[in-house]
C-alpha positions in Angstrom: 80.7 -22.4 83.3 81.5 -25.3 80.5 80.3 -27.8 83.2 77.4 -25.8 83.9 76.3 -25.9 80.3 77.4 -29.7 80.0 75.1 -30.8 83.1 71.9 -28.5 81.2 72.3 -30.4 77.9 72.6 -33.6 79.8 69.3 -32.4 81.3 67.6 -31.1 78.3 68.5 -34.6 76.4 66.9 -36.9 79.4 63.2 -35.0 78.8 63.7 -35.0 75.0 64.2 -38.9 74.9 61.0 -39.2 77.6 58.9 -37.7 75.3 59.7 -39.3 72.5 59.4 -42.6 74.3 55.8 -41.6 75.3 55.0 -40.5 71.9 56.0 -43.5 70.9 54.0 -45.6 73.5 50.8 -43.4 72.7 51.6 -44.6 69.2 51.7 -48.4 70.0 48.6 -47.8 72.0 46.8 -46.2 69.1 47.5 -48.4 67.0 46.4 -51.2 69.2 43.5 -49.5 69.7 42.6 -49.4 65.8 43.8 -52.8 65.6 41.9 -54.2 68.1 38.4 -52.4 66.8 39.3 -53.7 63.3 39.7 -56.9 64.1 36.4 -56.9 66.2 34.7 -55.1 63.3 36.0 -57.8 60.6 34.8 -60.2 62.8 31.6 -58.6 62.9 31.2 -58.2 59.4 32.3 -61.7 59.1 30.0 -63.3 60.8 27.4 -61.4 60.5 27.3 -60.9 56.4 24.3 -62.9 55.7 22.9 -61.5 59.1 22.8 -58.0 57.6 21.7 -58.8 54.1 18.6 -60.7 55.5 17.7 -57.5 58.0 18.3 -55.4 55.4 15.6 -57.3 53.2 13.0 -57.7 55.6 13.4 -53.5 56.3 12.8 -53.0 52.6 11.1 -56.1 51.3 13.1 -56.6 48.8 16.4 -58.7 48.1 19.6 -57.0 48.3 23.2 -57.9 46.5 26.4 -56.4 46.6 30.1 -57.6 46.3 32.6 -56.7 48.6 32.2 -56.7 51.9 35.0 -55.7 54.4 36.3 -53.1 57.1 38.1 -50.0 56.0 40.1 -47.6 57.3 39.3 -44.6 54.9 37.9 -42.0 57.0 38.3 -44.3 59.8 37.1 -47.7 60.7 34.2 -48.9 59.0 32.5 -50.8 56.2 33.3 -50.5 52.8 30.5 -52.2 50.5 30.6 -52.3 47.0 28.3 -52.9 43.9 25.0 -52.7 46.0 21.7 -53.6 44.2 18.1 -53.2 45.1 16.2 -54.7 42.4 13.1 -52.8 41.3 9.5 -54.3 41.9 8.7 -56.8 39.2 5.2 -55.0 38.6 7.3 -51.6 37.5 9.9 -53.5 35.3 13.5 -54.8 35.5 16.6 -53.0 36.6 17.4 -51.7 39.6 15.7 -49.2 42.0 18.5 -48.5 43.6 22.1 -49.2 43.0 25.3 -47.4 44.3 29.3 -48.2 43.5 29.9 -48.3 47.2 28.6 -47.7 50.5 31.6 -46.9 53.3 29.9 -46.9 56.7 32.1 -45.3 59.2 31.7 -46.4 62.8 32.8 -44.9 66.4 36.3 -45.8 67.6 35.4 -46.6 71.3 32.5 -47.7 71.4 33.6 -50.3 68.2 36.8 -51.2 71.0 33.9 -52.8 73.4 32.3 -54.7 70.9 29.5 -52.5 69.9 29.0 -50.6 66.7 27.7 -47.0 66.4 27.7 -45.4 63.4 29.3 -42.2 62.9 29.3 -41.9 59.0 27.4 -43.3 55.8 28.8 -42.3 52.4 26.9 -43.5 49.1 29.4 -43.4 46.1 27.7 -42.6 42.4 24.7 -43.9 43.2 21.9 -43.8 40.5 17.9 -44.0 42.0 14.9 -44.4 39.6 11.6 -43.4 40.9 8.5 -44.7 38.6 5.1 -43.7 39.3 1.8 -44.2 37.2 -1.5 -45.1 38.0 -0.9 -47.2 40.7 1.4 -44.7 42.7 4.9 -44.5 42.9 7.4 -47.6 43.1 8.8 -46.7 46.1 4.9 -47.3 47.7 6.5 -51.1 47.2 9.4 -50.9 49.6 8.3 -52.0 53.2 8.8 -55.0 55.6 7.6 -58.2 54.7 4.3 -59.4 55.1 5.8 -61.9 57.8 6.3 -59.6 60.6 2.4 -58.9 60.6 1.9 -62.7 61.0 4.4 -62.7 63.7 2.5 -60.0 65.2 -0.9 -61.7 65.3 0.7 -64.5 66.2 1.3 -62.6 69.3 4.9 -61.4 68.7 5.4 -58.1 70.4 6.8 -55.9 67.5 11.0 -54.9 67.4 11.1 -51.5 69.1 12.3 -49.0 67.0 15.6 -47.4 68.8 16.9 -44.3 67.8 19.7 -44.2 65.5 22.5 -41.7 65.6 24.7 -40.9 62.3 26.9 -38.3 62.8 27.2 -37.7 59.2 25.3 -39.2 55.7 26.8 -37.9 52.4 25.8 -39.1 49.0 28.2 -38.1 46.2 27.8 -37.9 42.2 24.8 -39.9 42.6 22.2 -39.6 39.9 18.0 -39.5 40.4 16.1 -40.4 37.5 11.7 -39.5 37.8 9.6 -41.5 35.0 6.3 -40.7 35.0 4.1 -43.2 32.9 0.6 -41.6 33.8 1.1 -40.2 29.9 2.1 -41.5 26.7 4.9 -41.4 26.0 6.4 -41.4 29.3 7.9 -38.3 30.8 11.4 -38.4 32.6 13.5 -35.8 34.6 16.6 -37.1 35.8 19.1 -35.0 38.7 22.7 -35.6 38.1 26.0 -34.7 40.2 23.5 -35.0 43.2 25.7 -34.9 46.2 23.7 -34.3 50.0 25.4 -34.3 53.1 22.8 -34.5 56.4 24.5 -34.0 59.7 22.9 -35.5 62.8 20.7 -38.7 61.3 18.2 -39.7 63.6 14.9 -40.0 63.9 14.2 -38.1 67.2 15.8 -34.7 65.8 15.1 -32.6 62.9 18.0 -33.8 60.4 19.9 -30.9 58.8 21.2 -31.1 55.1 22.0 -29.7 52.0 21.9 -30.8 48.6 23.0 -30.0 45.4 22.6 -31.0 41.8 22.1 -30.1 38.1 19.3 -30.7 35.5 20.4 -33.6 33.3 20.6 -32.4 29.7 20.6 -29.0 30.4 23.6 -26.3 30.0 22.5 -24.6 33.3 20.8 -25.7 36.1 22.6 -25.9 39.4 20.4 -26.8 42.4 20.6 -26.1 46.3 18.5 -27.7 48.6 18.9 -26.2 52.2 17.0 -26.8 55.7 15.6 -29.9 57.6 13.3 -32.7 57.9 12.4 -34.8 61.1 12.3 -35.9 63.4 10.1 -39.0 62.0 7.7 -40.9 64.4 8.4 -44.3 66.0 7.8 -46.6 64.2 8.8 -44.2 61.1 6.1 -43.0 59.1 6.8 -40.1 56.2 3.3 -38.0 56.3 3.6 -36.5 59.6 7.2 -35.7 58.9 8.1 -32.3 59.7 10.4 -30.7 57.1 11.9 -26.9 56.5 13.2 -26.5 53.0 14.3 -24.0 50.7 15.5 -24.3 47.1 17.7 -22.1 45.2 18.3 -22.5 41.5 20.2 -19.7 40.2 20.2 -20.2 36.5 17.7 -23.1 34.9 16.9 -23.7 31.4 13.6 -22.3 30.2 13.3 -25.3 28.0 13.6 -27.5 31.0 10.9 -26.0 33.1 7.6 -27.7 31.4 9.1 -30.9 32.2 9.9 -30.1 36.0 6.5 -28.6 36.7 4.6 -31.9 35.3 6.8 -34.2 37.4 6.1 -32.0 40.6 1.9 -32.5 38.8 2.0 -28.4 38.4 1.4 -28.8 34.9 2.1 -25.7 32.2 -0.3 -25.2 29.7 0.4 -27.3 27.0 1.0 -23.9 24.2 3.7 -22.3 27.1 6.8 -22.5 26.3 10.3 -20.8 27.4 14.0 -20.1 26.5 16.3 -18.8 28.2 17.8 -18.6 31.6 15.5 -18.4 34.6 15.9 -18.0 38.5 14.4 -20.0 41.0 13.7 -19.9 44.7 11.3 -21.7 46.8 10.5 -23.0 50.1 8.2 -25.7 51.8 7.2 -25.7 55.5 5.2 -28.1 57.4 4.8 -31.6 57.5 4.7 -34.2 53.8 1.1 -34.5 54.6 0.2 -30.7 54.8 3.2 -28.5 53.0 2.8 -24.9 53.1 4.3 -23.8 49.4 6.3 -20.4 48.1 7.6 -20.2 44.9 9.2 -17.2 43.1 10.8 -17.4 39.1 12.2 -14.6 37.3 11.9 -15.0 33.5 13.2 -11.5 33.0 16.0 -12.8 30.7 14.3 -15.4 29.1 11.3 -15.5 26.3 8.4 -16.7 27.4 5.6 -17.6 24.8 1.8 -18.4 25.4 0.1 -19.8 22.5 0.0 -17.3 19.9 -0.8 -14.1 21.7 1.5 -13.6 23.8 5.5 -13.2 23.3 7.9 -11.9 25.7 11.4 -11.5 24.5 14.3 -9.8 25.3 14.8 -7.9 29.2 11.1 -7.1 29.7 11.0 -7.2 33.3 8.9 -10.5 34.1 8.3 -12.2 37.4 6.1 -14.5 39.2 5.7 -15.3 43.5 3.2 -17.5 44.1 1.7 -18.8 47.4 -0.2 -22.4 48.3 -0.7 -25.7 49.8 -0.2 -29.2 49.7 -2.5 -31.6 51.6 -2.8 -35.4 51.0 -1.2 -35.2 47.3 -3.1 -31.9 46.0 -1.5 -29.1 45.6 -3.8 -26.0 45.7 -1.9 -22.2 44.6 -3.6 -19.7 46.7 -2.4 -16.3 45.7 0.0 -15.5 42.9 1.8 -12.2 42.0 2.9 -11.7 38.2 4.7 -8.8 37.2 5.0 -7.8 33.5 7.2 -5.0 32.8 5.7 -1.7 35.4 1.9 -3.8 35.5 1.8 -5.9 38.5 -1.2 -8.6 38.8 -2.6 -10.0 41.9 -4.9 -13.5 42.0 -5.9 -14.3 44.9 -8.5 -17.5 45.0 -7.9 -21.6 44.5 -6.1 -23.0 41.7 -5.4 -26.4 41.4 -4.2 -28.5 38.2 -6.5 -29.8 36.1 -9.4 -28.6 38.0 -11.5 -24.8 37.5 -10.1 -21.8 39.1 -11.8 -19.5 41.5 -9.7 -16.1 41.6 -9.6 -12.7 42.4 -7.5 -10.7 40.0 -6.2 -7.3 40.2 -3.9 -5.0 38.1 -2.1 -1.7 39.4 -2.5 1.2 36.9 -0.2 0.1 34.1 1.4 1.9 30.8 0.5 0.1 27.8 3.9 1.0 26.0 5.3 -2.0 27.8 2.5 -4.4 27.9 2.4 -3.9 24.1 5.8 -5.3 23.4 4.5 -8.6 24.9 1.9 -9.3 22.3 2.9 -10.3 18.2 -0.6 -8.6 17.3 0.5 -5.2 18.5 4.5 -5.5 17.3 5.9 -2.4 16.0 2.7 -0.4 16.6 2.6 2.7 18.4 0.8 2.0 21.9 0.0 4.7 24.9 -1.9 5.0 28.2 -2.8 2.9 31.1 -4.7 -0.2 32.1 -6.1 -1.1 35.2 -8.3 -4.8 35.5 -10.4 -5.6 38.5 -11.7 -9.0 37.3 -12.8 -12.8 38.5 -12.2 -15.7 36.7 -14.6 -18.9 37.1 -13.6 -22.2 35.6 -10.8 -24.5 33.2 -8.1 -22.5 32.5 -6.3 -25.0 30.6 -9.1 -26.8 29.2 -9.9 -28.7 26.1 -10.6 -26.0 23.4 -13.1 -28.5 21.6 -15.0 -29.7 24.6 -14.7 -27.7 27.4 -15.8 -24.1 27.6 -14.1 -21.0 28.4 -13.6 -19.8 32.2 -16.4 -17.1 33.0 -14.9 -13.8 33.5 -16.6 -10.3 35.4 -15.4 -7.2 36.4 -14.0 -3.8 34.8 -11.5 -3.2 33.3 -10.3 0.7 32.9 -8.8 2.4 30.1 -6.9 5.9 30.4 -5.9 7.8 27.2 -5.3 5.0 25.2 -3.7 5.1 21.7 -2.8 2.9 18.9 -1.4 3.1 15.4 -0.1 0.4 13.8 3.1 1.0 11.4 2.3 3.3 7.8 -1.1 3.8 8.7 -3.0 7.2 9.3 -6.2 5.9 11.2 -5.1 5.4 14.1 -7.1 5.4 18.2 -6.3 8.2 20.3 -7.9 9.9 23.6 -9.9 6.9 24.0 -10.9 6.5 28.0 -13.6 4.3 29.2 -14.1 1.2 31.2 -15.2 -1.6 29.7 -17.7 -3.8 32.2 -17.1 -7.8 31.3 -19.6 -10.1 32.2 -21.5 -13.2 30.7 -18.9 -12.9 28.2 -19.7 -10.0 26.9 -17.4 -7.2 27.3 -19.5 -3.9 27.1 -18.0 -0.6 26.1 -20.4 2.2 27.3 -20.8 5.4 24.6 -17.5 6.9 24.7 -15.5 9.9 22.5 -12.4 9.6 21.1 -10.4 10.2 18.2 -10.1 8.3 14.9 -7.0 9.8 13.1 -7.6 13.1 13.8 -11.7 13.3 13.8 -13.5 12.7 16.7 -16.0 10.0 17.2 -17.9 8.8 19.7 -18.9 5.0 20.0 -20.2 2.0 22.1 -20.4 -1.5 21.3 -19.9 -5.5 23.0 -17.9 -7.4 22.3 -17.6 -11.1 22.8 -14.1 -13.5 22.6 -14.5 -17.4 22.6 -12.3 -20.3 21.3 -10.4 -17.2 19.7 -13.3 -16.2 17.7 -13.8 -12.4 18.4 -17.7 -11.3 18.4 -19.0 -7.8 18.0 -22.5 -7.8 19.2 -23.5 -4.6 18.6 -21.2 -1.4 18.0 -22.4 2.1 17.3 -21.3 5.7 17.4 -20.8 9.1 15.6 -18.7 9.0 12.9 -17.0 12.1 10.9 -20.0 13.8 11.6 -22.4 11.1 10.9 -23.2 7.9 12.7 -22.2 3.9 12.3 -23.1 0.8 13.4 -22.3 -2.7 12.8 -21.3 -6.5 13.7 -18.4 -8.1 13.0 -17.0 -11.7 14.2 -12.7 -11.7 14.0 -11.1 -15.3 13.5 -8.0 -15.6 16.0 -6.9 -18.7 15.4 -4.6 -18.4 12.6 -1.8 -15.7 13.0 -1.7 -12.9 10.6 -4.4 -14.7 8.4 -7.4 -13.3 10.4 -10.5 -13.9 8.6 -13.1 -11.7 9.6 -17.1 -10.6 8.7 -18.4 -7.3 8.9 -22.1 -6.0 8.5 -22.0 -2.4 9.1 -24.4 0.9 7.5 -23.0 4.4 8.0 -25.9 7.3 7.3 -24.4 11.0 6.4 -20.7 10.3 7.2 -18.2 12.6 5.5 -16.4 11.0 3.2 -12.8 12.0 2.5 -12.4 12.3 6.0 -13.4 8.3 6.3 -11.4 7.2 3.3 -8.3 9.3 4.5 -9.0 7.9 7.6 -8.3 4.5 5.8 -5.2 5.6 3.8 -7.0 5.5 0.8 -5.3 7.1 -2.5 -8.3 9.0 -3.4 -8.9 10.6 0.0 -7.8 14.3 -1.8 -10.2 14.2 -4.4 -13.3 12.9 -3.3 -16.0 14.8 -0.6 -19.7 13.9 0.1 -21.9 12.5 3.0 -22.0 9.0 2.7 -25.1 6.5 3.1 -23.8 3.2 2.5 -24.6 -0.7 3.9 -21.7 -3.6 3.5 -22.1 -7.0 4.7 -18.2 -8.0 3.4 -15.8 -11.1 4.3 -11.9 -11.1 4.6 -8.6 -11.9 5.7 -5.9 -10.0 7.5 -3.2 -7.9 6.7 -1.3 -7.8 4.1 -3.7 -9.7 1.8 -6.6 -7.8 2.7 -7.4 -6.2 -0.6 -7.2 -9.5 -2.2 -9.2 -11.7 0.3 -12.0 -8.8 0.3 -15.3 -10.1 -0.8 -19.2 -9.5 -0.4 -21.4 -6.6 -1.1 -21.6 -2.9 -0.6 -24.6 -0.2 -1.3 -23.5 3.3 -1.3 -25.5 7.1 -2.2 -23.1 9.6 -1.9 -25.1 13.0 -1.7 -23.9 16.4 -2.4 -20.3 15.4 -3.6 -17.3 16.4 -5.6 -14.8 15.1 -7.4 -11.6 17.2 -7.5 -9.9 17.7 -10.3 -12.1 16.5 -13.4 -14.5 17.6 -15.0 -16.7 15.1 -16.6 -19.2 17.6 -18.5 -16.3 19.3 -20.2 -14.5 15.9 -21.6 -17.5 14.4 -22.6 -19.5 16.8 -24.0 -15.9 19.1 -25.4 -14.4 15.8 -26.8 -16.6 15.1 -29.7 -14.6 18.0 -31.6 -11.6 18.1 -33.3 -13.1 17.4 -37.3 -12.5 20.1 -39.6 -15.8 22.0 -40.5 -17.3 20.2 -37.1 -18.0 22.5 -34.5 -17.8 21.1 -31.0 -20.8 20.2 -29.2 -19.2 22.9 -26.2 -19.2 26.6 -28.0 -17.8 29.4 -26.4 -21.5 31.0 -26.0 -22.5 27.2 -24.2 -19.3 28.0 -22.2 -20.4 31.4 -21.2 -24.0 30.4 -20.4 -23.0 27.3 -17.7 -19.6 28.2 -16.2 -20.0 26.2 -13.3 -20.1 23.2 -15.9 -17.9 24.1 -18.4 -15.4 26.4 -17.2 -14.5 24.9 -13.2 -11.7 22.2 -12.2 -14.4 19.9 -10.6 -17.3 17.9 -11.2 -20.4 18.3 -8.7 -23.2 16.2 -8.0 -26.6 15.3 -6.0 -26.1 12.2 -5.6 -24.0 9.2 -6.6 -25.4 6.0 -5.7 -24.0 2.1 -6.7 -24.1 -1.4 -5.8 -21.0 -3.3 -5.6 -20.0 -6.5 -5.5 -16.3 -7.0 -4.2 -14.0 -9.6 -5.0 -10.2 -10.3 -6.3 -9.3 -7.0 -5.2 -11.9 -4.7 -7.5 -15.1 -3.4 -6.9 -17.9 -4.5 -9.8 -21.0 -2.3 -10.2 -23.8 -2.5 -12.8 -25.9 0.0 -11.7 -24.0 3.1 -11.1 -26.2 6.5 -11.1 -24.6 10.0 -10.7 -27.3 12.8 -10.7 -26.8 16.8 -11.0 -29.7 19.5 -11.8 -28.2 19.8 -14.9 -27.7 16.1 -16.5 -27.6 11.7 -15.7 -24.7 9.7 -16.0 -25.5 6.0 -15.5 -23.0 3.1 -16.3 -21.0 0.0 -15.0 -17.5 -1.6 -14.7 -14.8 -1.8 -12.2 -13.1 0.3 -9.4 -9.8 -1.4 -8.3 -9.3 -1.2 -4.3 -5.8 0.6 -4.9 -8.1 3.1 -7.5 -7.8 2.4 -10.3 -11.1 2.9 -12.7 -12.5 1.4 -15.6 -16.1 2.1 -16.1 -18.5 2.2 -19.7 -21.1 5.0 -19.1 -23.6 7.3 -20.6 -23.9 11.0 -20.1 -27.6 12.3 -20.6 -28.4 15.9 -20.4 -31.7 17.3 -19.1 -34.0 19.0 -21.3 -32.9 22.5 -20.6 -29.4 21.8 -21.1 -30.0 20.2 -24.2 -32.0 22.6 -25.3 -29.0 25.1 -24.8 -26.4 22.8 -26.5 -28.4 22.5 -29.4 -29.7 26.2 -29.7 -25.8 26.9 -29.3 -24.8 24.4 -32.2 -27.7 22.7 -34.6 -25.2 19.4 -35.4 -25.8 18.6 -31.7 -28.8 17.7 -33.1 -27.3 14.1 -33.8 -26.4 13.1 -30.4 -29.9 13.2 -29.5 -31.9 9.9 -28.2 -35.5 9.0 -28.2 -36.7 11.1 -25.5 -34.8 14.2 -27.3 -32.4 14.5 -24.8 -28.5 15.0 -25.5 -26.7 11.2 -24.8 -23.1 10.4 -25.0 -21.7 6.9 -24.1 -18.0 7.2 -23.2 -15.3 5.2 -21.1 -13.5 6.9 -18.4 -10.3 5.0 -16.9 -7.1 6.0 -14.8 -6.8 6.8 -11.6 -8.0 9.9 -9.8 -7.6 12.6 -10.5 -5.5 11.3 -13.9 -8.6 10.2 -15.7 -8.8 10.0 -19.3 -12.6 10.5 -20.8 -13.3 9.5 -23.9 -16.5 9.4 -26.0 -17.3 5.8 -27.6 -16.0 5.4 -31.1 -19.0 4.4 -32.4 -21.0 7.4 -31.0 -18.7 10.0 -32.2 -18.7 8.6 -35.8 -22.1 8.1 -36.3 -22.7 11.7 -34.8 -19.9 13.1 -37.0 -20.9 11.1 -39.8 -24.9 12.0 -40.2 -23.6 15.8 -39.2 -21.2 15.6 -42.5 -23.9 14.0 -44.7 -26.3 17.0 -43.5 -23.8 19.3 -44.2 -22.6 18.1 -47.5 -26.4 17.7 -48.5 -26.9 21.3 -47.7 -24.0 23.0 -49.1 -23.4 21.2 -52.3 -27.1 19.5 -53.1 -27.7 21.2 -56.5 -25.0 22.2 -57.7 -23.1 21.2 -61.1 -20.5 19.1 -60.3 -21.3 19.1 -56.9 -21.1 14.9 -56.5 -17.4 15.2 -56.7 -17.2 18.4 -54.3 -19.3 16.2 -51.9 -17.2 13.1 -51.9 -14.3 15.7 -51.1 -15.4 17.1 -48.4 -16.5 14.0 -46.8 -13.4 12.8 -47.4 -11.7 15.1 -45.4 -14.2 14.8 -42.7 -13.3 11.2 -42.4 -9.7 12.0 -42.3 -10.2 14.2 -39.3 -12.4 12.1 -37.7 -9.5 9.0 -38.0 -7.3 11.5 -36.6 -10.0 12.3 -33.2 -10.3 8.3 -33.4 -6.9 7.2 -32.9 -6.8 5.5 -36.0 
């Protein structure tokens, strides 16, 4: 048993030491292998330095330097080269157009042990390419053989076939691409950094697979992938015809970043778009350089997105954008585009092309308001309803010059379904209003349609015309609280909030406290009458309305009331208050004309003004209230927040003078020429806490000559009656201090 074992170590030992001994001879033979296609390689490269440099320059017309230059064994035998240079065309500048920290080129063991060198790997280490283009083209139009191999050709040289050339692997790592784009002033730049590519299967007689990454230089997000193929090219190699299949995926960019991107890929926002905020990206191009069939797709859902003035996107308002085109020979030409804007989706299908007038189709689904609304500064914080729905088509320059080049023309419809709008602490407010507005010519014409104005309904029509943000209404009319309106008005857009605006408008037999409460006006309660009025009137927008207002209103007020005062009883009651002085309003008067006298209100025919508007008040000098019964005519101010301040003088007619002074004989004295009772007095406050008061000056001549009569009649005659008179008119004065005020 023991010397069975012994003899199967023995055994077991012999094949051990065999295979170690042919491990070791694979070893030698390995290494003689690499030895020998190193040292046929350093020859190579040796002797061949110059060789390389000048084949390398007559490829790209252009000089190349670099440092080292030696075999390597990183990643197996190869080339290492480092501190290359490619100096940039002298027409574009100094510096380099191409310059890398080192260049390993791998090659293929066996065939590299015969002499001959394929390559099977080409890694470019950190390095940094600057692409110029302006006028002229790009820089890289520059590279190119030199002009001596067309000599040699028409000298009758045949041409060097071009072979094709198999890389099993090119990689470029932390390399950085700088784009300068001096066709503006200043110049624009876009630079790529941490680009790293790695293209299996180089060659140009097979589509050449790759992907790429790399991130937006000054930007905090803004990872890139580039995935797909290009190739094969043609032989000789020519770029237009190249076939390439790519697709690009950027799953977070800058906002701020994308202006600058679209101009270097000449897709130029207009110059009042701008964005914050994270974006996604994905694209794709099919086809060949020349003829590139385009797809793009953002999603600016979490980003704000501002155009101009008008229009502000913020927070998670769904927004997105496909679009669809072409790009042949240099132009690129959008097709179709999809935009999406919170549940409203809109379709343009046409040709677009920078720079140039657009031919589209647009569409619109059937879209709620509410969420269109939050998009636009004008409408913030006001209550919005309904639906939408645009069939349009838009002719011309899109992102022209305001000053010189004119609007795009628009036609089409565009439907409105129960729309409302209120803005914040406001009681007129747009309700039930459906219609669809035709657009054409530039005029956007509303067709006679009923709605409701706070709570009154009204039915109106009008056209309107918008150009270099100047809003135009042509022509609108309509009923109106039971009356009818018409007007123009032209709306300056161009300056926020401060909207500055004209308005020449005349309204026949519209009820007026509906109108004013309409317009939140203070004295809504306490005023009614049909209203006749003309304005032709200039202002600003909100807040500073009331202060900017300025031109001219005419108004008659017919058959109207003013709650809560009446104007016969203070005026004609408020000379009283003397001892021995009667007031002009007896208790028989009172009696006799209840409805003027003895009720809470103060009626009229007519009431009829001109005024002429400015700092915030309302000026009239011609003011003319009529009744059956008596005239009150008179001037001053009305503040636009109602406040009053007017002089005026109350007449009487004949018959109810003739009652006031058949009532009381001292009336008498507050006659005028014509016979006819007259009282001047001031009314100020605020409706319906007015104060009346008769003038001063009327009430103590009135009082005065009444005491002199009486004093005449009662004491005229009579022995010591001089005394007795200055008494009694004495006392009179007293009281009448005391009704004065003083």
């Amino acid at each position: 048993m023991l010397c069975k074992q012994g003899a199967d170590g023995y055994a077991l030992s012999r094949i051990m030491r065999r295979w170690l001994i042919a491990i070791g001879v694979g070893v030698v033979v390995v290494g003689a292998i690499f030895a020998v296609a190193i040292a046929n390689l350093g020859r190579f490269v040796t002797a061949h330095r110059e060789w390389l440099a000048t084949q390398v320059e007559d490829e790209i017309g252009r000089p190349v330097t670099f440092g080292d230059l030696g075999p390597s064994l990183r990643g197996g035998p190869g080339v290492r080269i480092t501190d290359l240079h490619v100096p940039e065309d002298p027409s574009y500048g100094s510096g380099d157009l191409l310059h890398a920290r080192e260049v390993r080129v791998t090659v293929r063991l066996w065939p590299a042990l015969r002499g001959r060198f394929e390559i099977g790997r080409i890694l470019l280490g950190g390095p940094v390419l600057t692409v110029i283009r302006d006028q002229r083209g790009f820089n890289l139009d520059t590279l190119g053989r030199k002009p001596r191999r067309e000599h040699e050709h028409r000298e009758g040289h045949e041409p060097r076939p071009e072979f094709p050339l198999l890389v099993g692997l090119l990689e470029v790592r932390d390399g950085v691409v700088r784009y300068v784009d001096r066709r503006v002033e200043p110049a624009r730049e876009v630079a790529l950094e941490g680009v790293d590519v790695a293209a299996s299967d180089v060659t140009i007689d097979r589509p050449i697979a790759l992907v790429a990454t790399a991130a937006l230089a000054g930007t905090k997000r803004s990872q890139l992938q580039l995935t797909g193929s290009v190739g094969p090219l043609s032989n000789p190699p020519d770029l237009g015809p190249m076939p390439v299949d790519l697709r690009l995926e950027v799953p977070t960019l800058d906002g701020t970043a994308l202006p600058a991107v679209t101009a270097a890929l000449d897709l130029p926002l207009p110059a009042d778009v701008s964005l914050d905020g994270p974006l996604a990206i994905e694209a794709s191009a099919q086809g060949t350089l020349d003829q590139l069939s385009l797809e793009g797709r953002i999603d600016a859902t979490r980003a704000a997105v501002r155009w101009g003035r008008d229009f502000a996107k913020l927070g998670d308002l769904p927004c997105e954008a496909d679009v669809g085109g072409a790009r042949n020979d240099g132009e690129t030409v959008i097709r179709r585009a999809k935009v999406r804007l919170g549940d409203a989706q809109i379709d343009a299908t046409g040709t677009m092309r920078p720079h140039e007038p657009v031919d589209v189709r647009i569409d619109s689904n059937r879209a709620a308001l509410g969420d269109l609304a939050a998009a636009f500064p004008a409408l913030a914080g006001a209550e919005v309803g309904g639906s939408v729905e645009a069939h349009l088509t838009v002719r011309g320059k899109l992102w022209g010059v305001p000053a010189t080049d004119p609007p795009p023309a628009i036609s089409g419809t565009v439907a409105l379904d129960g729309v409302r709008a209120r803005r914040p602490h406001d009681t007129l407010g747009v309700s039930d209003l459906t219609t669809t507005i035709a657009v054409g010519d530039g005029v956007a014409r509303m067709p006679a349609t009923r709605f409701r104005l706070g709570d009154a309904p009204v039915e109106a029509s009008g056209a309107f015309v918008l150009a270099d943000r100047l809003l135009t209404v042509d022509h609108a009319a309509g009923e109106l609280f039971g009356g009818s309106a018409e007007g123009s008005a032209r709306i300056d857009l161009r300056h926020g909030k401060h909207r500055a605006f004209t308005l020449d408008a005349t309204a026949r037999r519209v009820a007026l406290q509906p109108l004013l409460a309409a317009f939140g006006a203070r004295v809504a309660p306490h005023v009614e009458g049909l209203l006749d009025a003309s304005a032709s009137l200039t202002g600003g927008g909100r807040p500073a309305i009331r202060r900017s207002l300025a031109g001219t209103v005419r108004a008659e007020v017919h058959d109207g009331v003013v709650h809560g005062v009446n104007l016969v009883d203070q005026v004609v009651g408020g000379i009283t208050g003397v001892e021995r002085i009667a007031t002009l309003a007896p208790e028989s008067l009172r009696a006799k004309h209840p409805e003027l006298f003895g009720a809470a209100d103060t009626r009229f025919e007519e009431l009829r003004a001109t005024a002429r508007i400015a700092d915030g008040q309302a000026r009239t000098d011609d003011l003319v209230m009529r009744s059956p019964s008596y005239t009150v005519t008179g001037s001053g101010t009305a503040g636009l927040d109602g406040s009053l301040d007017l002089t005026a003088k109350f007449v009487a007619g004949s018959a109810l003078t003739a009652d006031i002074v058949g009532s009381i004989k001292d009336a008498r004295w507050a006659a005028n020429d014509q016979q006819l009772l007259e009282v001047p007095f001031r009314l100020t406050g605020r409706l319906p806490d007015v104060r009346v008061r008769p003038d001063p000056a009327f009430v103590a001549r009135v009082v005065g000559s009444a005491l002199v009569d009486r004093a005449n009649r009662a004491l005229g005659g009579q022995k010591g009656g001089k005394d007795a008179k200055k008494d009694f008119v004495d006392e009179a004065v007293r009281g009448l201090q005391k009704l004065l005020g003083r």
